[in-house]
C-alpha positions as CSV (number, residue, x, y, z in Angstrom):
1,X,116.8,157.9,156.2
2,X,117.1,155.7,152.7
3,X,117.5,151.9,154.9
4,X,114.8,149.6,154.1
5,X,111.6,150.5,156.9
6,X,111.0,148.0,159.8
7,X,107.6,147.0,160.8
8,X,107.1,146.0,164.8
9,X,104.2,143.6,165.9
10,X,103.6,143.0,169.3
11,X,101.2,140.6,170.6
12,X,99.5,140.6,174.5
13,X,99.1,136.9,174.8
14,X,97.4,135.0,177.3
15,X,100.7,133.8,178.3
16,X,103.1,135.7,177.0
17,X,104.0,139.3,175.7
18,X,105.8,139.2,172.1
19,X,107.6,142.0,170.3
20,X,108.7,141.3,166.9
21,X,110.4,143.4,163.9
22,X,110.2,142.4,160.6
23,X,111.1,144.1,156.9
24,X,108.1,144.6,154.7
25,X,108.8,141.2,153.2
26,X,108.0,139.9,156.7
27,X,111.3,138.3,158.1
28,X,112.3,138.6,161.4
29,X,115.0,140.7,162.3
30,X,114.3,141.0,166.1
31,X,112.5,139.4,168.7
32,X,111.8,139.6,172.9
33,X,109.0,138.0,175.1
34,X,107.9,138.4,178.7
35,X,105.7,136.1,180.3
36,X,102.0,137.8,180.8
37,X,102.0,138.9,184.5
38,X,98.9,137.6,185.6
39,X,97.2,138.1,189.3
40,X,94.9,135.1,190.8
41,X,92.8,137.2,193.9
42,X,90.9,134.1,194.6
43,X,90.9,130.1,193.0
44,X,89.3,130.0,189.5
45,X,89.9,134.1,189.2
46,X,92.5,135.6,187.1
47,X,93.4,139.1,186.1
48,X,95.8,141.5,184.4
49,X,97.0,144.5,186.3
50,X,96.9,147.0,183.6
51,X,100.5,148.9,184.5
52,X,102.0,146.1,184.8
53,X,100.8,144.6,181.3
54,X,101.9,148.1,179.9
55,X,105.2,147.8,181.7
56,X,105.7,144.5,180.0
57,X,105.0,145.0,176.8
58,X,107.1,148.1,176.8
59,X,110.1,145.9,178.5
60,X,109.7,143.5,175.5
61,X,109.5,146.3,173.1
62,X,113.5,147.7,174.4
63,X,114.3,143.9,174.2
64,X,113.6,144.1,170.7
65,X,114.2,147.8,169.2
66,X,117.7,147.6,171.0
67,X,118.5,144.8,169.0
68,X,118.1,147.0,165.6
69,X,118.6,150.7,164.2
70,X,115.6,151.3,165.7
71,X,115.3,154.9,163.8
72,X,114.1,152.7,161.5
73,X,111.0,151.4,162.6
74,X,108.2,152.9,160.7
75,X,105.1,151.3,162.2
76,X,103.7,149.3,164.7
77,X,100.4,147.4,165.3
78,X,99.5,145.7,168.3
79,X,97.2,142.3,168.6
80,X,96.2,140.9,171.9
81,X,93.6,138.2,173.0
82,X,90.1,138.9,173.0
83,X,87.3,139.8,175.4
84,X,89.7,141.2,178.9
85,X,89.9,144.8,179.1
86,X,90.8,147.9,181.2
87,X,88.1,150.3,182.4
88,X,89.2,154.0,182.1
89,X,87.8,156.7,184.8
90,X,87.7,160.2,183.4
91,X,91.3,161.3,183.2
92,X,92.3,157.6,181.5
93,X,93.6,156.4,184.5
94,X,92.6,152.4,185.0
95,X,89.6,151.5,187.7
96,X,90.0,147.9,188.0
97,X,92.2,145.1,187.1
98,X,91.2,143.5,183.4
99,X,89.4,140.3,184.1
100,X,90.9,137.2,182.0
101,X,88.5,136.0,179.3
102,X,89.1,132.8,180.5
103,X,87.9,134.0,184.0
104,X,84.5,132.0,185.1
105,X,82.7,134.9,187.6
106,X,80.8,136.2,185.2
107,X,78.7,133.3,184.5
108,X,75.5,135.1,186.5
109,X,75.9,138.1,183.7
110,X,76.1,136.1,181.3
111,X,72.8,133.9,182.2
112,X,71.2,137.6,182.8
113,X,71.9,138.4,179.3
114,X,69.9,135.1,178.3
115,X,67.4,136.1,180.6
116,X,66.3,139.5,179.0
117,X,67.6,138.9,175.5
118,X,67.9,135.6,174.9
119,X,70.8,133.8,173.5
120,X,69.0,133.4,169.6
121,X,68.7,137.5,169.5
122,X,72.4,138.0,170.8
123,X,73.4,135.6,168.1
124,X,71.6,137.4,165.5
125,X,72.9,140.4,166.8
126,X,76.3,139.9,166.9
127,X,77.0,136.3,165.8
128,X,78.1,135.5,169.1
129,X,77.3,132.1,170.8
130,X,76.0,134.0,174.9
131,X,78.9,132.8,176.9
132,X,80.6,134.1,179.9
133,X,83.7,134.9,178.0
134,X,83.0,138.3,176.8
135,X,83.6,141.9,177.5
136,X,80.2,142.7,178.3
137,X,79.5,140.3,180.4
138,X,82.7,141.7,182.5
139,X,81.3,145.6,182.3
140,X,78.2,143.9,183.8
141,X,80.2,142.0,186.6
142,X,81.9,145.5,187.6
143,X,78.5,146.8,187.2
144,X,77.1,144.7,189.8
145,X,80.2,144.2,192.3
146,X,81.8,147.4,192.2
147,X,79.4,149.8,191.2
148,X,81.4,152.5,192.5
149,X,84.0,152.1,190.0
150,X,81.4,151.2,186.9
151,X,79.8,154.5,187.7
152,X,83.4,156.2,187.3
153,X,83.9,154.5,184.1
154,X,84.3,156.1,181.2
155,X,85.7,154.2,179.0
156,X,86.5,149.8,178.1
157,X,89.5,149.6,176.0
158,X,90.6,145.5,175.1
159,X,94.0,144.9,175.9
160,X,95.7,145.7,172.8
161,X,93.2,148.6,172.5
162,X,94.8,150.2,176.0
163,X,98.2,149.1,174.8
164,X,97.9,150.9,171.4
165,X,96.6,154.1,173.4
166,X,99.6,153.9,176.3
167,X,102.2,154.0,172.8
168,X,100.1,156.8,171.0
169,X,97.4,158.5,173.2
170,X,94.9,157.9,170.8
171,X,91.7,155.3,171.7
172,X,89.8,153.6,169.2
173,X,88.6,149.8,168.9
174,X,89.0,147.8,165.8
175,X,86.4,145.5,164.2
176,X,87.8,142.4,164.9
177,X,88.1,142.9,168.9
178,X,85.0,144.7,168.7
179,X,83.4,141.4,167.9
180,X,84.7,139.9,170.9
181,X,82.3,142.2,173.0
182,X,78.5,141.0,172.6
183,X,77.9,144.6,172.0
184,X,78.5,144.8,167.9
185,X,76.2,144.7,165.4
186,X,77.7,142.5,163.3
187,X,76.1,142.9,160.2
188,X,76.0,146.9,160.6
189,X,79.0,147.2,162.3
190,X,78.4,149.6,164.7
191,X,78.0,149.0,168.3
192,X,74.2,148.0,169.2
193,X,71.8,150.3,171.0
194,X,69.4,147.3,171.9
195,X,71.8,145.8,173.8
196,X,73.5,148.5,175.3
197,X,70.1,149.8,176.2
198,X,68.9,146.3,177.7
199,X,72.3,145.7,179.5
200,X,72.1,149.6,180.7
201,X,75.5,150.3,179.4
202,X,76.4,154.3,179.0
203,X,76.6,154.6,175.2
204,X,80.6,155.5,174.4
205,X,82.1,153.3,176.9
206,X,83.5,151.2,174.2
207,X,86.0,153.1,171.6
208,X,85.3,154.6,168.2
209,X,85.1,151.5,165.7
210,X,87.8,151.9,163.2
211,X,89.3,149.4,160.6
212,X,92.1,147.4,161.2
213,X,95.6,149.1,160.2
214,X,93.9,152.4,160.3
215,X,96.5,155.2,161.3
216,X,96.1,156.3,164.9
217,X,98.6,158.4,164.9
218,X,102.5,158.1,166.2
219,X,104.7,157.2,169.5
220,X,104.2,159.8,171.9
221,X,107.6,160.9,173.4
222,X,106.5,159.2,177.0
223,X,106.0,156.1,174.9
224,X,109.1,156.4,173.0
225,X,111.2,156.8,176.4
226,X,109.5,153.5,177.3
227,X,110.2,151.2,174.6
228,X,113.0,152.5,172.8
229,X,110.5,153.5,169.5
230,X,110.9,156.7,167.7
231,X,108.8,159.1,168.0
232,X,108.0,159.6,164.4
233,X,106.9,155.2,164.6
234,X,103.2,155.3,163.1
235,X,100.8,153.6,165.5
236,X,98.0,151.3,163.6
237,X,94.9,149.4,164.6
238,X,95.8,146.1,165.3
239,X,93.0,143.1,166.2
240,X,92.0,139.9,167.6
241,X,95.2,137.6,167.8
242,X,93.7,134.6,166.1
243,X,92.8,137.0,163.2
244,X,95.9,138.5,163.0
245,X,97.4,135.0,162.7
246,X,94.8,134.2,159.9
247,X,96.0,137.3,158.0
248,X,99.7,136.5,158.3
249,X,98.9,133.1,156.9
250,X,96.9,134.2,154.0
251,X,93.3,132.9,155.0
252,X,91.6,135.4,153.3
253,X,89.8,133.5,150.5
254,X,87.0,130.9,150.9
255,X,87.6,127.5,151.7
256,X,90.6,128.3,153.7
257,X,90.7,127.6,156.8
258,X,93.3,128.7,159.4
259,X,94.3,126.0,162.6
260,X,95.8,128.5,165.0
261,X,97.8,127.5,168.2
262,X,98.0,129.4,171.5
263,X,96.8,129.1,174.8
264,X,93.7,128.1,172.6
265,X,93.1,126.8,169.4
266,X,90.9,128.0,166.9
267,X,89.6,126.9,163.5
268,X,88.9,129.5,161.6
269,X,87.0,130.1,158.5
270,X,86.8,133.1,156.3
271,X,83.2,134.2,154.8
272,X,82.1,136.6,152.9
273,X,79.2,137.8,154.9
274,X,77.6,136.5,158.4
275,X,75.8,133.2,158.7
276,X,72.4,133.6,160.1
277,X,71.3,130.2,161.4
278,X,70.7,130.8,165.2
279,X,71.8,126.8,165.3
280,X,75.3,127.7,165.5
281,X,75.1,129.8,168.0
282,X,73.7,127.5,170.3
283,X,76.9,125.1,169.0
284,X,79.2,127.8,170.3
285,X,80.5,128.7,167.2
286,X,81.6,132.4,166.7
287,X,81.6,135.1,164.1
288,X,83.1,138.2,163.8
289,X,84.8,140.6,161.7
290,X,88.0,139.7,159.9
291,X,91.1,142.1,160.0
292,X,90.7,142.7,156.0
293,X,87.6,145.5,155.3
294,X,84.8,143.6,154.5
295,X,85.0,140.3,155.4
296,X,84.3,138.1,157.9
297,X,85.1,134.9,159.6
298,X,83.5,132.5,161.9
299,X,85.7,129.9,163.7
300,X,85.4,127.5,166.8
301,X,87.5,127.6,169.7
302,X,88.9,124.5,171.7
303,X,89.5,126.7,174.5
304,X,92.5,124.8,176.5
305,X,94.2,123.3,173.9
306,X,97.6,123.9,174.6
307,X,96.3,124.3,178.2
308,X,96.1,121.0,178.0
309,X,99.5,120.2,177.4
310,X,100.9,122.8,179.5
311,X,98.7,121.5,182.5
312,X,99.9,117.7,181.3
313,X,103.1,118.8,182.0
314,X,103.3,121.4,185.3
315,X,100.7,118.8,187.2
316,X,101.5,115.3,185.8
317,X,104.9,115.1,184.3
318,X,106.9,117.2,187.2
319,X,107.6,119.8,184.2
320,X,109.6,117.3,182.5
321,X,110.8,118.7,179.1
322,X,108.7,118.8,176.0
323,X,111.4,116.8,174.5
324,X,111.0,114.0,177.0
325,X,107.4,113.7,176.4
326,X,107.1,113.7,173.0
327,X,109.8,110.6,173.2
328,X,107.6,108.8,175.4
329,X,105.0,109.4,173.4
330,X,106.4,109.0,170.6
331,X,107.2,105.0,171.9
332,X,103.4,104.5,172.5
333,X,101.4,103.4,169.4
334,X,98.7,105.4,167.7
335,X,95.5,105.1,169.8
336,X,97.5,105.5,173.5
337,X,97.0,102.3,174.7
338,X,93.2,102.0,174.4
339,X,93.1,106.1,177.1
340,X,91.1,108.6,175.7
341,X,90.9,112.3,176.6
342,X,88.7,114.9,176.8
343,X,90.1,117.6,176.2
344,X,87.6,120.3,178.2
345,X,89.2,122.0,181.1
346,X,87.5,125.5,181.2
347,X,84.5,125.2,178.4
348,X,83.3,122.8,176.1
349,X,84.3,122.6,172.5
350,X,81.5,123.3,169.9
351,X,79.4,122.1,169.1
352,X,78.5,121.9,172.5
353,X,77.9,124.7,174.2
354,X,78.6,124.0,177.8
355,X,80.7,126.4,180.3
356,X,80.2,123.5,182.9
357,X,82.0,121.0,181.0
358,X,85.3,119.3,182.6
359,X,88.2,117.1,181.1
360,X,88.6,113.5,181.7
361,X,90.8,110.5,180.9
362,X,88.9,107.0,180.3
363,X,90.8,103.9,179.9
364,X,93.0,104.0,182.3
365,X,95.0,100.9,183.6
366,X,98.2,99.8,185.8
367,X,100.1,99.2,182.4
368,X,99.5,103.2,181.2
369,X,102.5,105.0,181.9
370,X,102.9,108.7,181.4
371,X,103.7,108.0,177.6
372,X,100.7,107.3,177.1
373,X,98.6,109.7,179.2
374,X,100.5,112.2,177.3
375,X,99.8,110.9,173.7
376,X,96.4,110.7,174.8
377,X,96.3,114.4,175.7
378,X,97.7,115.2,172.2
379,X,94.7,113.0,170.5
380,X,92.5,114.2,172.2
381,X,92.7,117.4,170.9
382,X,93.0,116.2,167.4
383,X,89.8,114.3,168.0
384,X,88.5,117.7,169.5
385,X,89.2,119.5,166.4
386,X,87.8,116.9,164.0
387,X,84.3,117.2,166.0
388,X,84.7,121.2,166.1
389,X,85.2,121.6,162.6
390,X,82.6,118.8,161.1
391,X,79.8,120.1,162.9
392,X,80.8,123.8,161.0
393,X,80.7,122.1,157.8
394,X,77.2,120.6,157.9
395,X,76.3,124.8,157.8
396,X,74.9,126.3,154.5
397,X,77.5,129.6,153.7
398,X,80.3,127.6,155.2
399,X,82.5,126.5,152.0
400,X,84.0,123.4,151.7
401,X,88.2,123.2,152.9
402,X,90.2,123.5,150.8
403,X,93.8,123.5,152.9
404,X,94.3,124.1,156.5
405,X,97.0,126.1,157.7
406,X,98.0,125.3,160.9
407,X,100.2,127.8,162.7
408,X,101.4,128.5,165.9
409,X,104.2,127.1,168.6
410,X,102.1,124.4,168.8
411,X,103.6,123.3,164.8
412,X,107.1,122.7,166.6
413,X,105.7,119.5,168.1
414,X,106.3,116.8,164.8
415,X,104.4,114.1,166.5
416,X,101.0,116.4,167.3
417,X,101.1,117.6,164.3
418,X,100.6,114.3,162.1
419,X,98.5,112.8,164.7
420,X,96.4,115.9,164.1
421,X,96.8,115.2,160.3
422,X,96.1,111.5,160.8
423,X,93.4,112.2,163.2
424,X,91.6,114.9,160.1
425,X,92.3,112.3,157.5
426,X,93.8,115.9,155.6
427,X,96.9,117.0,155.0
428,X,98.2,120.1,157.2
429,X,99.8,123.1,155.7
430,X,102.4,123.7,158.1
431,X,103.4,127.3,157.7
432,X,106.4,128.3,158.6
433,X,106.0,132.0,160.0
434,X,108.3,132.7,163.1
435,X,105.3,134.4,164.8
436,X,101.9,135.0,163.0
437,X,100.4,136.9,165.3
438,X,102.8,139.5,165.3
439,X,103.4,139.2,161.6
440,X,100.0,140.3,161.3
441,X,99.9,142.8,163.7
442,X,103.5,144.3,162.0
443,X,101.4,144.4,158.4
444,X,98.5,145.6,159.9
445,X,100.8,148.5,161.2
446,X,102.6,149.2,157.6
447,X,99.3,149.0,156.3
448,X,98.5,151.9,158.1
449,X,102.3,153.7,157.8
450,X,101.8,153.4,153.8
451,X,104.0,150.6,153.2
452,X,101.7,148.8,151.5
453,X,98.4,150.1,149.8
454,X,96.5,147.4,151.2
455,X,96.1,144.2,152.1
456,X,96.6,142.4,149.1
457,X,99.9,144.2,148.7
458,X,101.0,143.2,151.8
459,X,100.9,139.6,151.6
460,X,102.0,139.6,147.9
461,X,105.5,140.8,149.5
462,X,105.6,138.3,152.1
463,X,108.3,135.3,151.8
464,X,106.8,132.4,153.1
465,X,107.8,129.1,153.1
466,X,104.6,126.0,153.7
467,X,105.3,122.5,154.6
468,X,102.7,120.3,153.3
469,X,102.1,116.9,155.6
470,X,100.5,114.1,155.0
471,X,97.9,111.6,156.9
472,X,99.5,107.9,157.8
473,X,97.1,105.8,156.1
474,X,97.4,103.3,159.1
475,X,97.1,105.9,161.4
476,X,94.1,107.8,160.3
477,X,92.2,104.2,159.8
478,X,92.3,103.6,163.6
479,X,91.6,107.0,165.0
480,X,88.4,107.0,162.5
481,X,87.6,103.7,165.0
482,X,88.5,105.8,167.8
483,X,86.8,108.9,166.9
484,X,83.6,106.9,165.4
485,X,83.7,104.3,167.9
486,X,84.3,106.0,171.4
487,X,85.6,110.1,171.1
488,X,82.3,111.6,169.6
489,X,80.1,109.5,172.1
490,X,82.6,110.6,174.9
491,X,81.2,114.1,176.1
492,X,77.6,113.7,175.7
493,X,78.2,110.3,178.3
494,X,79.8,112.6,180.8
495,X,78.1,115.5,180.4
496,X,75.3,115.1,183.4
497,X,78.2,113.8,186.0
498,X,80.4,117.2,185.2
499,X,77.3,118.8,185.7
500,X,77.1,116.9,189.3
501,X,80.0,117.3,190.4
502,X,80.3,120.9,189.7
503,X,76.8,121.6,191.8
504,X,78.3,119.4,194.5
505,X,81.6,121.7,194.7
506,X,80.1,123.7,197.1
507,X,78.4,120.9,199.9
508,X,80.3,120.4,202.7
């Protein structure tokens, strides 16, 4: 076969399951997504049944190899979010359903954790800010609720860890979701004894660490029947979606700084070794392994970013279009007639470190219409941003910006994306990859199929175009009033009622 190889990416989202193709030079040639079945067993709880993720992802994966030669599909990588996962019994077979990361039960775990480690050692463990979020803290909750099924356990494979296995058989966990865990040694990276020791987790239940794009070996023919891949497709490490996105847009290089849009939002940072201050731990910032050998990153997550708008819409706005919206908007001047929002509704943002944190709107009045509550939503998660990625800044190791590449659906709304600009007082490198993610999942995957040497070769043969845009001087002057004025003073004044009202929850 002499055509030109394909690369496929796929990506297990939070809300959706992508499948992309691409040519080495990274332009899309085919494309399918199914929405990510999730499973609510009680309010607050969410899961992912693992068949029916694996179903998914292979019903995307026909979508898109039926819409190609698909003999010629050399590789494929896959990326997922972080921290869920699927525990294995002894014949591979899944015990439980994977608990979302953004799924609050394990709170007690996690303030167990602090309890017998104590959040500064985790940090300078694993560069981890303790939160309720990660992997282990979910081993611990099956450890505790079901120990029936923890004690058949054999095995914790992250979601694009069990997906990668279901397409090639082989299980291994790459750097960058193994930082998602509270179980890595960062600055070693191998998986820690003291903590697996403390938390009285059976060495080996996580997978063999292995670098991103590492060969794993190819589509098995069950796999291939599945998802319409050849059999002779290479199957590659893949990573932490965010990361994959930061590889795709070239944040590789100090002083970049990646702005990536999903369900969350992340600013990320690349570095060329760990930071050690225990300070930013306590922020909630994160660090972790980068997709590229050797490096690093650390980044801060506003954790319901897009959440936000996607809850703006389905509860306020009657699911009215995203067009619609942004018009009204749009016809509402800068600074959303005197509403502000917090834009919290799981976790706080770092630098605050606060699981109990909620959302709010202040300023509201009988002349705000839903225009404005709407443009509100979108400024508040510029102001969010602003605060996030400040408070990094102040941190010795972490290099001044030099551009920020924003990426993500999130860079199809015009008007969020110069209030975000206006809002930074920087201009925004809007680049234009149909989907990052799975951009960097597909050249993790020809990374490890030898069809490119390496990283650097890889994004040396991407075409990409970037759209540079600019603050509004206008703009950005009152939002610095805003921001200055009321936004950074907004969660420390609501902090202690959240607080309240969440212990009140339960009285009757």
């Amino acid at each position: 076969m002499n055509a030109e190889p394909l690369l496929a990416g796929l990506d297990v989202g939070t809300t959706n399951i992508k499948a992309w193709i691409f040519t080495p030079d990274g332009q899309p040639v085919a494309k399918a997504s199914r929405p990510t079945p999730t499973l609510t067993p009680q309010p607050g709880w969410a899961e992912f049944e693992p068949e029916a993720i694996w179903q998914t992802a292979a019903a995307a994966l026909r979508e898109a190899t039926a819409q190609v030669d698909a003999r010629r599909i050399a590789s494929i990588a896959v990326a997922s979010m972080g921290e869920a996962g699927v525990p294995l019994d002894a014949h591979n077979q899944p015990l439980f359903n994977a608990i979302a990361w953004f799924d609050p039960r394990t709170k007690p775990q996690a303030d167990w954790l602090e309890q017998i480690l104590g959040k500064d050692a985790l940090f300078g463990i694993t560069g981890l800010s303790l939160q309720p979020i990660f992997s282990l803290c979910k081993l611990l909750w099956l450890k505790q609720a079901r120990p029936d099924l923890f004690e058949r356990t054999t095995r914790y494979l992250h979601m694009a860890e069990y997906v990668a296995f279901r397409l090639s058989g082989e299980q291994a966990a790459d750097y960058s979701l193994a930082s998602r865990t509270l179980a890595l040694d960062l600055g070693a990276r191998e998986w820690s004894q003291t903590i697996l020791e403390a938390a009285g987790i059976p060495a080996g239940l996580y997978a063999p660490l292995c670098v991103s794009g590492t060969r794993l070996g190819t589509v098995t023919p069950e796999a291939s029947a599945a998802t319409g891949l050849p059999v002779t497709t290479q199957v590659a490490a893949g990573g932490h979606d965010h990361v994959c996105g930061a590889l795709a847009a070239g944040v590789i290089q100090p002083g970049a700084v990646c702005n990536s849009h999903g369900t969350s939002e992340t600013m990320f940072v690349s570095l060329g070794h760990p930071l050690s201050d225990p300070k930013l731990g306590r922020e909630g910032y994160t660090q972790g392994a980068h997709v590229v050998p050797d490096l690093y990153y650390v980044f801060g997550a506003l954790y319901t970013s897009s959440a936000c708008v996607e809850w703006f819409k389905h509860t306020l706005a009657e699911n009215a279009d995203y067009a619609t919206l942004i018009a009204e908007a749009e016809a509402i001047p800068a600074g959303s007639q005197g509403v502000c929002f917090l834009p919290h509704l799981q976790f706080a943002t770092p630098p605050y470190d606060d699981p109990l944190a909620r959302g709010a709107f202040i300023g509201l009045g009988t002349d705000v219409g839903r225009g404005a509550l709407f443009r509100a939503v979108l400024e508040g998660t510029a102001f969010d941003a602003r605060l996030l990625l400040e408070a990094l800044l102040t941190y010795p190791g972490v290099p001044e910006v030099q551009a920020i590449y924003t990426l993500g659906g999130a860079t199809r709304n015009a008007l969020w994306m110069q209030i975000k600009a206006s809002v930074l007082n920087r201009p925004l490198s809007i680049t234009q990859i149909s989907d990052a993610t799975c951009l960097g999942a597909a050249m993790l995957g020809g990374i490890g199929a030898g069809i490119y040497p390496d990283v650097g070769a890889a994004l040396a043969a991407l075409r990409r175009d970037v759209r540079v845009l600019e603050p509004e001087a206008a703009q950005a002057e009152h939002y610095e009033a805003i921001y200055q004025q009321v936004f950074r003073g907004l969660y420390p004044a609501l902090r202690m009622l959240h607080h309240r009202l969440e212990a009140l929850k339960g009285v009757r």
